[in-house]
N, C-alpha and C positions, 0 to 999 in steps of 0.2 A: 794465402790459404785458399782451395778450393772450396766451394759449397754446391753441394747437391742441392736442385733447384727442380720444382714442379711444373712443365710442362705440359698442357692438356690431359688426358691421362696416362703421360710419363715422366719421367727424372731425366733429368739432364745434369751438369757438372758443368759449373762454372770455372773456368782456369782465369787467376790474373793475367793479365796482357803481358805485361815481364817474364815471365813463366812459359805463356806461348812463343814469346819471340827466343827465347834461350834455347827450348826444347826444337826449334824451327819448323812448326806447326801451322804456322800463316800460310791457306789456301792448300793445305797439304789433307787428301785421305788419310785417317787415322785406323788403326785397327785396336778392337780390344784384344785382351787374353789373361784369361783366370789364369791364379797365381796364386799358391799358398800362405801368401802374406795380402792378398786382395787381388788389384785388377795392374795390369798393366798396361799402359798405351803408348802404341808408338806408330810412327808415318808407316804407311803402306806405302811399299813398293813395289814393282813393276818388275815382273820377269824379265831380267837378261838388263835388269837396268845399268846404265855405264861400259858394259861390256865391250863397245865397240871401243870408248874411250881407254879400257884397262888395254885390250889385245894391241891398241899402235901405242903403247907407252912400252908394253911388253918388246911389241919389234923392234922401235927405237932402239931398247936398250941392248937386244941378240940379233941384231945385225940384220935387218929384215930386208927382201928381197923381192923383186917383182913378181913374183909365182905368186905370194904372199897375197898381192892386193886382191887377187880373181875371188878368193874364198872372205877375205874380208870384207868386199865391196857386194855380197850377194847378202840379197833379202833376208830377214829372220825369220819370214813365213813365207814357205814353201808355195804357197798359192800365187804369191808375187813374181816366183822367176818364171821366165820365158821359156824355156827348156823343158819343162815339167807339164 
């Protein structure tokens, strides 16, 4: 069971360790977000996270082709390519 706990002059929320390891919260940014039935938490993630991972699972599986690499292998921020 969670318990809301007094921190200087705030609250904080204790989660069991079972609970954090399950939810996979170890070392991870969490976000809140009101919720009609209270709060909701969960990991914060990163724009465009895994994306490069999904798009060469995607070519793998439709036959992907050397043209392919030029646009996959370029920067996700646009200040990084050379050309620009």
């Amino acid at each position: 069971m969670a318990q809301l706990i007094q921190i200087g002059n705030s609250h904080g929320v204790r989660l069991p360790k079972p609970l954090i390891k399950q939810a996979h919260f170890q070392g991870v940014e969490l976000e809140f977000h009101l919720v009609d039935s209270g709060i909701l938490i969960s990991p914060k993630k990163k724009a465009r996270d895994d994306w490069k991972n999904l798009i060469e699972e995607s070519l793998k599986l439709n036959n992907h082709n050397d043209c392919d690499a030029d646009w996959l292998n370029m920067p996700l921020n646009a200040s990084e390519h050379e050309e620009l």
